[in-house]
DSSP file (Angstrom, degrees, kcal/mol; ACC not computed):
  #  RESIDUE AA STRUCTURE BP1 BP2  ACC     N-H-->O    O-->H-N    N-H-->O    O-->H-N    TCO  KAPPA ALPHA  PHI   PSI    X-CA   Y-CA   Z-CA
    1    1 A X     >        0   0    0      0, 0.0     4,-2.3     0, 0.0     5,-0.2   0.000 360.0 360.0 360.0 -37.2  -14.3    2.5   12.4
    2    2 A X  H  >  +     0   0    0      1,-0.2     4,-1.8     2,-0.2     5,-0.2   0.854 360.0  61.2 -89.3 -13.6  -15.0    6.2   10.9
    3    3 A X  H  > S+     0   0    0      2,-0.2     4,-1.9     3,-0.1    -1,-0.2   0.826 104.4  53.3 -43.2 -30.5  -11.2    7.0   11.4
    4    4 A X  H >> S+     0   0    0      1,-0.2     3,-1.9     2,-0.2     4,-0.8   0.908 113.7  42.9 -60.0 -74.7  -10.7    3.7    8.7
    5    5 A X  H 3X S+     0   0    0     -4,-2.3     4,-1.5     1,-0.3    -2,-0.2   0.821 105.8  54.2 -80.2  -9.3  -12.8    5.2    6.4
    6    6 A X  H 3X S+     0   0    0     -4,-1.8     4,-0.7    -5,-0.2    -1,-0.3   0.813 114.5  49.0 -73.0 -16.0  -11.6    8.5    6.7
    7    7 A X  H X< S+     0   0    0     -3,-1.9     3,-6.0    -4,-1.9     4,-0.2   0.975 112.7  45.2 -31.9 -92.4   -8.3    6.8    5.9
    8    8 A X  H >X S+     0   0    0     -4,-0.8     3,-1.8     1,-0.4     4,-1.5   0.657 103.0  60.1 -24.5 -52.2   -9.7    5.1    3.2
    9    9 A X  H 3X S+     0   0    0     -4,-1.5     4,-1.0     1,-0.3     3,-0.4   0.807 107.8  56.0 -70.4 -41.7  -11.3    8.3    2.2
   10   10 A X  H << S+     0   0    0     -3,-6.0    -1,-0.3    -4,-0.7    -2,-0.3   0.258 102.3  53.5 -85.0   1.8   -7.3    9.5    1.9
   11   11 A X  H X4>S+     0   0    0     -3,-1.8     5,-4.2    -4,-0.2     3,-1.1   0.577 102.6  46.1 -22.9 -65.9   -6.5    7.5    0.2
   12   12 A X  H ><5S+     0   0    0     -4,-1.5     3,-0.6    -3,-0.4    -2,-0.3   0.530 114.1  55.4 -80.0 -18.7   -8.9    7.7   -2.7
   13   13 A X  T 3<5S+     0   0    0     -4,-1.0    -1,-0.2     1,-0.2    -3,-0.1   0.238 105.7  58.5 -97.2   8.8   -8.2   11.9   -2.5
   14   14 A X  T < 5S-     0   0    0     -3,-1.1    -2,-0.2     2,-0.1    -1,-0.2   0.128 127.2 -98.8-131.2  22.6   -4.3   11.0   -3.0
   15   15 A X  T < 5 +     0   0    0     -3,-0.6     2,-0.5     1,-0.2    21,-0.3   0.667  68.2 153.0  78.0  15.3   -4.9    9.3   -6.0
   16   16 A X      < -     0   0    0     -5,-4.2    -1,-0.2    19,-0.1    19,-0.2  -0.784  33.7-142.8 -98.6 152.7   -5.0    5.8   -5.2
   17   17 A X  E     -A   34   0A   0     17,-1.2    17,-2.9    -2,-0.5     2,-0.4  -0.560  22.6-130.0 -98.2 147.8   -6.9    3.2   -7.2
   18   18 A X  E     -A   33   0A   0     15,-0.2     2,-0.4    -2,-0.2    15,-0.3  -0.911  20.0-174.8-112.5 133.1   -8.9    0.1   -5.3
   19   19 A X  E     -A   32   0A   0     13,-1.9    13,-2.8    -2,-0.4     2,-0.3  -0.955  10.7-147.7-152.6 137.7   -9.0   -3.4   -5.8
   20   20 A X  E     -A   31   0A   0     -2,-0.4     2,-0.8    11,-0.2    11,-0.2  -0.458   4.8-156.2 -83.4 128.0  -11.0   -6.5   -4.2
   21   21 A X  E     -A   30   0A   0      9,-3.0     8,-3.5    -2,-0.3     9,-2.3  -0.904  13.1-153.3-115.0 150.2   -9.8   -9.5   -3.8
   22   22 A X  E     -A   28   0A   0     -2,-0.8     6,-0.2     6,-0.3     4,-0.1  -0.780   6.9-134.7-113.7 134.1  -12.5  -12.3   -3.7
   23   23 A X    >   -     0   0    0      4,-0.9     3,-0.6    -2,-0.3    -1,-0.1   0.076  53.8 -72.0 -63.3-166.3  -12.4  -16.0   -1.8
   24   24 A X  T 3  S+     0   0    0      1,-0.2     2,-0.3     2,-0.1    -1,-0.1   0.660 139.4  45.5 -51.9 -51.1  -13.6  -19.4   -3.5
   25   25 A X  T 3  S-     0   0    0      2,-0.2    -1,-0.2     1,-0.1    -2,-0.1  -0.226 123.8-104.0-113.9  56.7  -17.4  -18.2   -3.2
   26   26 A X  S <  S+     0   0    0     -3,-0.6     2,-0.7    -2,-0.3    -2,-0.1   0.397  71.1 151.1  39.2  26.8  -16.5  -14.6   -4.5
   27   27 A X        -     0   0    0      1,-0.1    -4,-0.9    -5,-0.0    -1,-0.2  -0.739  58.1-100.3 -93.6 111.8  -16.7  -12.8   -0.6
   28   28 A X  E     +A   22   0A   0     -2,-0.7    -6,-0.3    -6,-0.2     3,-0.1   0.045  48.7 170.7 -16.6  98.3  -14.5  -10.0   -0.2
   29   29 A X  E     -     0   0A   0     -8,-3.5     2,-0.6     1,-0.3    -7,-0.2   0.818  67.6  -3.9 -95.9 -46.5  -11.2  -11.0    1.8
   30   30 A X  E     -A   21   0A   0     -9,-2.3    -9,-3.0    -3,-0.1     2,-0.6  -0.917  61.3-140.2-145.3 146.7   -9.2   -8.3    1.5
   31   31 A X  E     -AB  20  46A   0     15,-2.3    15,-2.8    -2,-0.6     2,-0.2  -0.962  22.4-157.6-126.1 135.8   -9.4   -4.7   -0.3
   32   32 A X  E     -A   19   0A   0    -13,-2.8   -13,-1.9    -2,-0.6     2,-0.4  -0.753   5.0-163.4-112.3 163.5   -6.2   -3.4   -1.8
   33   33 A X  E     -A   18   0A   0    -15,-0.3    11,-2.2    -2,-0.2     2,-0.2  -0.972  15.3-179.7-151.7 126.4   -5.4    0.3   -2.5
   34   34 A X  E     +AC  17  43A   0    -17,-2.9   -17,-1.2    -2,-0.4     2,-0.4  -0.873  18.2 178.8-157.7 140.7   -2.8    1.2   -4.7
   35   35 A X  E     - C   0  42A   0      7,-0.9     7,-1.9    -2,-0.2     2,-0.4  -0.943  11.6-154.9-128.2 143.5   -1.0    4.1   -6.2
   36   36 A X  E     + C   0  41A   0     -2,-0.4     2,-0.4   -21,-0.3     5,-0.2  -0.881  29.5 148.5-103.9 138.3    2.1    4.7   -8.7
   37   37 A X  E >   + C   0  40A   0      3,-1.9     3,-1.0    -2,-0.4    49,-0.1  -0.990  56.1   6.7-162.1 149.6    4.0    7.6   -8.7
   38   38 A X  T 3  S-     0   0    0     -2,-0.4     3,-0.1     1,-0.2    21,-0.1   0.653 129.5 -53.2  32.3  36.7    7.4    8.9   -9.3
   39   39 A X  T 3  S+     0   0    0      1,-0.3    20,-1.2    19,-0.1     2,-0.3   0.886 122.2 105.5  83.3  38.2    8.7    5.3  -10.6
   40   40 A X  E <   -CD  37  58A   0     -3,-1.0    -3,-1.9    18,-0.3     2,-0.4  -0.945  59.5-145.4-113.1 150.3    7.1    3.7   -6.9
   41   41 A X  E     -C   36   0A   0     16,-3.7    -5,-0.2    -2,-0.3    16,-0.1  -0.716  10.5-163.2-128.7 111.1    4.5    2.0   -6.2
   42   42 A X  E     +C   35   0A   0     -7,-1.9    -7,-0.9    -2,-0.4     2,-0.4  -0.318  13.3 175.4 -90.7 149.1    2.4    2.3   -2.9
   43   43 A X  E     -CE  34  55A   0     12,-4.0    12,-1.8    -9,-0.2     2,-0.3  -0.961  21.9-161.8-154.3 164.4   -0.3   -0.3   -1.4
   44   44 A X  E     - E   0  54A   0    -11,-2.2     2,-1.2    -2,-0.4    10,-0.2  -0.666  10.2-161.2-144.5  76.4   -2.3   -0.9    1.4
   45   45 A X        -     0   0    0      8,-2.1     2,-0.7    -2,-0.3   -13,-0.2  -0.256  13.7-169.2 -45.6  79.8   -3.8   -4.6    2.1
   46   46 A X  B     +B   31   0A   0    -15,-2.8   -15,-2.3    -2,-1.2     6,-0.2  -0.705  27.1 169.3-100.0 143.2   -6.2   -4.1    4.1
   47   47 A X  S    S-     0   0    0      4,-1.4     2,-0.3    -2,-0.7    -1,-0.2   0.194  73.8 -49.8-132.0 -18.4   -8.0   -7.5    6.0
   48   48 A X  S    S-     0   0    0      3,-0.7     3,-0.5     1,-0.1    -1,-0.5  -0.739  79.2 -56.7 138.2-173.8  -10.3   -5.2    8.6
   49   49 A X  S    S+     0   0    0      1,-0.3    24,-3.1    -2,-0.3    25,-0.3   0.822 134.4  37.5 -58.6 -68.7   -9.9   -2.8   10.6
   50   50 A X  S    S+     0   0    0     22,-0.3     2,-0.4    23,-0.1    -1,-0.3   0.215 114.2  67.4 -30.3  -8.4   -7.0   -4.3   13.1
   51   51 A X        +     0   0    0     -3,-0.5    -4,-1.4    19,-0.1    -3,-0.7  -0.680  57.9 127.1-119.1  88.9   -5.3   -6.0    9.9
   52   52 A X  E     - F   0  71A   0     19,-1.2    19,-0.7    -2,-0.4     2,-0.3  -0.869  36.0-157.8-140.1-177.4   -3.7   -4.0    7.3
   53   53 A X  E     - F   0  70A   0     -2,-0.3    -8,-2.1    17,-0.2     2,-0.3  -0.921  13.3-164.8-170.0 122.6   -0.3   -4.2    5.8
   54   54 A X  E     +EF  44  69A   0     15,-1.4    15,-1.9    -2,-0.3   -10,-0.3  -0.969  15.6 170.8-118.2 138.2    1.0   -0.8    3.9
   55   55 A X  E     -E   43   0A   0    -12,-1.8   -12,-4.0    -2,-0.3     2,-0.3  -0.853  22.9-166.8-122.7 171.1    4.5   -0.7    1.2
   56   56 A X        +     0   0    0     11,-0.5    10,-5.1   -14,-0.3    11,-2.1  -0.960  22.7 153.6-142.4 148.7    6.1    1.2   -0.9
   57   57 A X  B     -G   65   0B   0     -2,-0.3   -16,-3.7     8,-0.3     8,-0.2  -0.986  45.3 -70.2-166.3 153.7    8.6   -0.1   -3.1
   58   58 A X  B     -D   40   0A   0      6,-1.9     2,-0.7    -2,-0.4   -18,-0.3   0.087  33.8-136.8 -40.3 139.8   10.5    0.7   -7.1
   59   59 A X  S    S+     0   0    0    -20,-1.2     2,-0.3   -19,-0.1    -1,-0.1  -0.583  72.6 102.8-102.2  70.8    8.3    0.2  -10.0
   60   60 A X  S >  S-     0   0    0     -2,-0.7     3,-1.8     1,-0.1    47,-0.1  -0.969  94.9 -74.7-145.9 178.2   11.1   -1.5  -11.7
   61   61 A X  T 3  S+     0   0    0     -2,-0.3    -1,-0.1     1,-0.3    49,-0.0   0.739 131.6  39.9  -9.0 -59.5   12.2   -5.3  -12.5
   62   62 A X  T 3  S-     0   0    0      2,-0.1    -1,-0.3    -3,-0.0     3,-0.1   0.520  85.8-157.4 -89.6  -5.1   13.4   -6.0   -8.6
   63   63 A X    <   -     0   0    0     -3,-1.8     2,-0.2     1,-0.1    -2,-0.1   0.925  19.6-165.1  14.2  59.7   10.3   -4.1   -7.1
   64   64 A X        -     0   0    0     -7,-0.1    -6,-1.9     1,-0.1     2,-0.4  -0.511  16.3-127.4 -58.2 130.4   12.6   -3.8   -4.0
   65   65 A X  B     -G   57   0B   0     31,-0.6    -8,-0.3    -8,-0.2    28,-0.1  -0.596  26.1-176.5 -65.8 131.7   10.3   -2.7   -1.0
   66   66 A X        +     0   0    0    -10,-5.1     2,-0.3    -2,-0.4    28,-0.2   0.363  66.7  11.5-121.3  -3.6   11.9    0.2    0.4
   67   67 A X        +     0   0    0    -11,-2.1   -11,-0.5    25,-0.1     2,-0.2  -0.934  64.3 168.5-157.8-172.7    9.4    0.6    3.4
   68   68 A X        -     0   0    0     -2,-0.3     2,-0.2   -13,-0.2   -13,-0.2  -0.571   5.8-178.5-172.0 157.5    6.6   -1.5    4.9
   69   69 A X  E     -F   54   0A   0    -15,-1.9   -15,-1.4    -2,-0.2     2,-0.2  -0.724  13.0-153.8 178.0 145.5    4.3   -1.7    7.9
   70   70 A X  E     +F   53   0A   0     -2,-0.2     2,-0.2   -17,-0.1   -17,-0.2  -0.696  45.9  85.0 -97.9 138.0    1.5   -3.8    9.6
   71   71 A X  E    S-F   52   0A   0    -19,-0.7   -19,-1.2    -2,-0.2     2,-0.2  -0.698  74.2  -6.6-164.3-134.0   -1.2   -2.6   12.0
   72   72 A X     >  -     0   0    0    -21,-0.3     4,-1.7    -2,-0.2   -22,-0.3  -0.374  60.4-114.3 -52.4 142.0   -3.9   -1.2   12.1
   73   73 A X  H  > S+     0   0    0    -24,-3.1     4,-7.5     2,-0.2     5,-0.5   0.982 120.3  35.6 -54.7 -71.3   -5.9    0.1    9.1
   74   74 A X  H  > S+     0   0    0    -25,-0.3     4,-3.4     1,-0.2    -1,-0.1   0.870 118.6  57.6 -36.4 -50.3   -5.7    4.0   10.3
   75   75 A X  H  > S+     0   0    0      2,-0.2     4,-1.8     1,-0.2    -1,-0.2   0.808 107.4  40.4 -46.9 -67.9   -2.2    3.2   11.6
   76   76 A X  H  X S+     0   0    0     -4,-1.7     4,-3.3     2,-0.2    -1,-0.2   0.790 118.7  47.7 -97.8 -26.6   -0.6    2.0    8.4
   77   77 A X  H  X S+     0   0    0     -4,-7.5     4,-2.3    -5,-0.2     5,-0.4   0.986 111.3  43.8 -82.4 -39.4   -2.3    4.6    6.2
   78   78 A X  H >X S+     0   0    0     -4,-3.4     4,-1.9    -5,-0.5     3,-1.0   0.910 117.9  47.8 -52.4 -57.4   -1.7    7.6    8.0
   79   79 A X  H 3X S+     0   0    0     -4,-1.8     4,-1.0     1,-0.2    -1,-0.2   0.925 116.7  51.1 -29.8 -65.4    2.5    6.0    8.6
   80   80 A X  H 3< S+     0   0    0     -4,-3.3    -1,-0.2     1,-0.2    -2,-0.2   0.821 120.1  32.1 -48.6 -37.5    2.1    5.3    4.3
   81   81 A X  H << S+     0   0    0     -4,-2.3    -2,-0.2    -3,-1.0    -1,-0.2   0.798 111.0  62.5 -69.7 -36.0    0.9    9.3    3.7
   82   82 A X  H  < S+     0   0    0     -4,-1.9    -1,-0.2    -5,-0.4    -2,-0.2   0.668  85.7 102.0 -94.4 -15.8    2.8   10.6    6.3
   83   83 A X  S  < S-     0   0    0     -4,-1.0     2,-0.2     1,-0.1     8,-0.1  -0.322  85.8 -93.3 -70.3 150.0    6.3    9.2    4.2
   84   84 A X        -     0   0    0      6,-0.4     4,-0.2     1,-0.1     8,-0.2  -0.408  52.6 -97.0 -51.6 116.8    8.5   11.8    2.3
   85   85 A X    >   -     0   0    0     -2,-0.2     3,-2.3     1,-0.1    -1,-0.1  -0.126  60.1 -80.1 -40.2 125.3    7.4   11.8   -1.4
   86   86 A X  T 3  S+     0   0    0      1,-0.3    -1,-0.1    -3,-0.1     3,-0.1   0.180 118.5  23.2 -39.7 142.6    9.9    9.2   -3.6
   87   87 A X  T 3  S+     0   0    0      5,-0.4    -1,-0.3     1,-0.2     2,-0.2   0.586 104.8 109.5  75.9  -6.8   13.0   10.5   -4.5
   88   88 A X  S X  S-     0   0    0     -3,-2.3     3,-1.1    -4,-0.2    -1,-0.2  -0.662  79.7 -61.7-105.3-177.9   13.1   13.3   -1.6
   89   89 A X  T 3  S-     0   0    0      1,-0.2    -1,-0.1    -2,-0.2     3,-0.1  -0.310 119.3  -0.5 -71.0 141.3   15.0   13.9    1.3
   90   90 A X  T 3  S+     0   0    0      1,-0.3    -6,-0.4    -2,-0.1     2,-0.3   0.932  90.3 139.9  70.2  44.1   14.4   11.1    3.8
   91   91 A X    <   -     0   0    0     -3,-1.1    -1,-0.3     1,-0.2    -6,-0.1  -0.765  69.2 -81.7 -85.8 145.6   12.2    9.5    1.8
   92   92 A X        +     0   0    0     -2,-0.3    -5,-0.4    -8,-0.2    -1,-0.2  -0.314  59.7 158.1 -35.7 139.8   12.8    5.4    1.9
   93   93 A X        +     0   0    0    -27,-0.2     2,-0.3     2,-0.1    -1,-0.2   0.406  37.5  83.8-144.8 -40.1   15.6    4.5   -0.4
   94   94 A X  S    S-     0   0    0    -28,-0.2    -1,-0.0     1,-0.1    -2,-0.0  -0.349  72.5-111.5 -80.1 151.0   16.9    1.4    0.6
   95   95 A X        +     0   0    0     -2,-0.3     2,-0.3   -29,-0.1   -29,-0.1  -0.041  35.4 176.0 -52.5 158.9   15.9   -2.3   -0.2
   96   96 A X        -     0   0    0    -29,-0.1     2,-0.7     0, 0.0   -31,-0.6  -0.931  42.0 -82.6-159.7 176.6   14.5   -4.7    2.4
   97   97 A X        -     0   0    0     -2,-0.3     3,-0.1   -33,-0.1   -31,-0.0  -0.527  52.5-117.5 -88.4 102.8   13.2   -7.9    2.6
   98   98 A X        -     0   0    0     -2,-0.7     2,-0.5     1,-0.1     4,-0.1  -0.090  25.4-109.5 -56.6 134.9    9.4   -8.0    1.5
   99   99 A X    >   -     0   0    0      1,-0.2     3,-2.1     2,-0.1     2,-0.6  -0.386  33.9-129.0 -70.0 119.8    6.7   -9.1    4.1
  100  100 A X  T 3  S+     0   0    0     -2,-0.5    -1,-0.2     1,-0.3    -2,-0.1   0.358 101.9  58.4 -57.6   0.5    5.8  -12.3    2.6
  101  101 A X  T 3  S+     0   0    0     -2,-0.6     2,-1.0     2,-0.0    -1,-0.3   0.142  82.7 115.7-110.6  25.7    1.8  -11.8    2.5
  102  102 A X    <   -     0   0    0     -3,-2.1     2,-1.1    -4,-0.1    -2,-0.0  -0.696  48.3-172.1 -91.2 101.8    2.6   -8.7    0.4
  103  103 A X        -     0   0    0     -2,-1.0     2,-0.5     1,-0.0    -2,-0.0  -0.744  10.0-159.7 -99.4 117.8    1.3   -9.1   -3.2
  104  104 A X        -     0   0    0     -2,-1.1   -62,-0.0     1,-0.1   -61,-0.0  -0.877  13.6-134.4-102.8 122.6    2.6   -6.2   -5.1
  105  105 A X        -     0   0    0     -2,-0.5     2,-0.6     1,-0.1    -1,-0.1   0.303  23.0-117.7 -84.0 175.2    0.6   -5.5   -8.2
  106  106 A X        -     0   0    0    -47,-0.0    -1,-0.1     1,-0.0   -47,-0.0  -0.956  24.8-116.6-132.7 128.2    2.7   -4.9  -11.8
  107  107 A X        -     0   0    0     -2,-0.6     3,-0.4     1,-0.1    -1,-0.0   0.180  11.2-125.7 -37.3 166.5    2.7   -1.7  -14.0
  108  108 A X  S    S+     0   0    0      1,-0.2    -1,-0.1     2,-0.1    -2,-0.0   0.696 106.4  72.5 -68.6 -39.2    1.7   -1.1  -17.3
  109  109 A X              0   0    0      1,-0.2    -1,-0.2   -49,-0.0    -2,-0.1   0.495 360.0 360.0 -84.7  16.1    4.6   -0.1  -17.7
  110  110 A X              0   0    0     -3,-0.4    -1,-0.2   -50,-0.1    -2,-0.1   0.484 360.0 360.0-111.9 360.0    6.9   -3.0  -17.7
């Protein structure tokens, strides 16, 4: 558990913003983490400790996902940090097919 929340914690020092989503009787299901940067946007569902689900994908019209992966909380942020900054080499570039319990949030800017 304190490797998750020093995740977490590295998150929140890399400039991502947090947001709860709440059940039927307003109990925390899932905490989302998400940051935009260089015309991407990155996110981290996480469900507990064992559950998380991390993307990156455009900030545009198609919000193609251009990476994903489920694991672990630590697992899938350190895999999410650890990616080549958008737009460099060996960074994700291509489309894929989004994991369907992946709710990707929408800019301000569109």
């Amino acid at each position: 558990m304190s490797e998750d929340i020093d995740r977490i914690l590295d998150l929140r020092r890399t400039g991502f913003g947090f947001l709860h989503h709440h059940d039927e009787n307003d109990q925390v299901i899932a905490v989302q983490a998400v940051r935009i940067r260089a015309g991407h946007i990155e996110t981290v569902l996480i469900h507990g400790e064992d559950e998380a689900l991390a993307a990156r994908c455009r900030d545009d019209d198609h919000a193609a996902v251009l990476w994903h992966q489920a694991g672990t909380t630590a697992d899938v942020i350190a895999a999410l940090l650890d990616l080549p900054t958008p737009g460099t080499q060996h960074a994700p570039a291509l489309g894929r097919t989004a994991p369907t319990d992946l709710w990707l949030p929408h800019s301000s800017s569109r």
